[in-house]
N, C-alpha and C positions, 0 to 999 in steps of 0.2 A: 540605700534601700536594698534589701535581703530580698531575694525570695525564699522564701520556707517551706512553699505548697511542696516540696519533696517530703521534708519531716516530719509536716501535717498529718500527710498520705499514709507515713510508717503510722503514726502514732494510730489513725484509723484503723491501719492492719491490723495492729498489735491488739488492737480494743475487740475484735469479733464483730462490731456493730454492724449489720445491715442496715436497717433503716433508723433514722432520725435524724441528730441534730449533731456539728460538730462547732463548739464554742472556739474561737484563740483574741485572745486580748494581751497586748501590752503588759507588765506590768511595773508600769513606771510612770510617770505625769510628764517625762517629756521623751516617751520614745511613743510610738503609732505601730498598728495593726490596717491592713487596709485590701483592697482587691482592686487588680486592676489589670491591666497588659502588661507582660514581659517583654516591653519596648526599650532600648536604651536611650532613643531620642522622647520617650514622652519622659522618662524618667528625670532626664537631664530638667526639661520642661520644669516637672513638678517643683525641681531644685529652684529655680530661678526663680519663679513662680510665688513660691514659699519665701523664698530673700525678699521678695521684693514686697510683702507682704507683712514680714517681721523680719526686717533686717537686724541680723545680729549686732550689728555697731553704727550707731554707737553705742555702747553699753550705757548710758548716761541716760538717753534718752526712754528709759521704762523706769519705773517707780520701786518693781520691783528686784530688780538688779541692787545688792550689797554686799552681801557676804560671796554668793554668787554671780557670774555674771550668763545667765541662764533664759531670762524673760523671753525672748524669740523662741527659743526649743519648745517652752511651752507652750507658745501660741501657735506655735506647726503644728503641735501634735492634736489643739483644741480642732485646728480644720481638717489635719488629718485620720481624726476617729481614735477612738482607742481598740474596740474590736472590730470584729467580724463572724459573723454567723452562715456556717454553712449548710444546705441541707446535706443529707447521709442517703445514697440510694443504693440500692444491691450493691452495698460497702463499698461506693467510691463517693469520693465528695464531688458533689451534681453541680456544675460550673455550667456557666452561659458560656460563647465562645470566645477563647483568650481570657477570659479572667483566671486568675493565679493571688496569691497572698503575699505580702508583702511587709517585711518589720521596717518601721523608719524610723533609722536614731537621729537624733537632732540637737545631743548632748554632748554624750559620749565620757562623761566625766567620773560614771561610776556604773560596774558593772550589773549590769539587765536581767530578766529572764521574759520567758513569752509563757502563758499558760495556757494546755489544750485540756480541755472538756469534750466528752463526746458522751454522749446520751442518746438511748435506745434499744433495740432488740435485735 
C-alpha cells in the first residue's frame, strides 16, 4: 500500500483547478485506489484482513486460477475499490481528518499505472 496523496497534490498544482472534482482510479483489475489513514498498523490490518478474506493459496482453490495464478488479487481489489473521488477546494484536495489516498497492489505481476483526472475552474 503506496500513498500517492503527494503526487495527487502535484498533479492538482500543475492543473490550475481551484474548485471541483479530482478523479484517481487503478488502472488494472487487480491493483486498488482507496482513502484512508496513513497508519502503518491499520495498514498491516488491511493486509491480514484481505489474506484472510482471499487467501492467495491455495491456488487450486478458485476456478479462476490457470494460466494465472491471480484470483485473490482480484478479489482484494473488488473490496478494495477501484477509485476515488475527491473534491477540489481553493486548489487543495478537501480531505476529512487523516484521510490520504492510497494505490494497493495485490499482484504485482505486470507493470501498473494510476490515472488522475481533475475537473473544473
Amino acid at each position: 500500500m503506496i500513498n500517492i496523496t503527494p503526487q495527487v497534490a502535484e498533479a492538482l498544482v500543475a492543473s490550475g483547478i481551484q474548485e471541483g472534482f479530482c478523479l484517481v482510479n487503478a488502472m488494472h483489475i487487480t491493483a486498488s485506489v482507496f482513502i484512508n489513514d496513513n497508519e502503518s498498523g491499520l495498514h498491516a490490518d488491511f493486509e491480514k484482513w484481505l489474506e484472510h478474506l482471499a487467501p492467495e493459496k491455495p491456488h487450486s482453490q478458485y476456478r479462476h486460477n490457470g494460466a494465472e495464478d491471480n484470483a485473490d488479487a482480484h478479489l482484494k481489489r473488488s473490496i478494495m475499490g477501484r477509485e476515488v473521488v475527491v473534491a477540489v477546494s481553493k486548489g487543495q484536495l478537501d480531505f476529512g481528518p487523516w484521510e490520504q489516498i492510497f494505490y494497493g497492489e495485490f499482484d504485482g505481476q505486470r507493470a501498473k499505472r494510476v490515472l488522475i483526472k481533475i475537473l473544473g475552474e
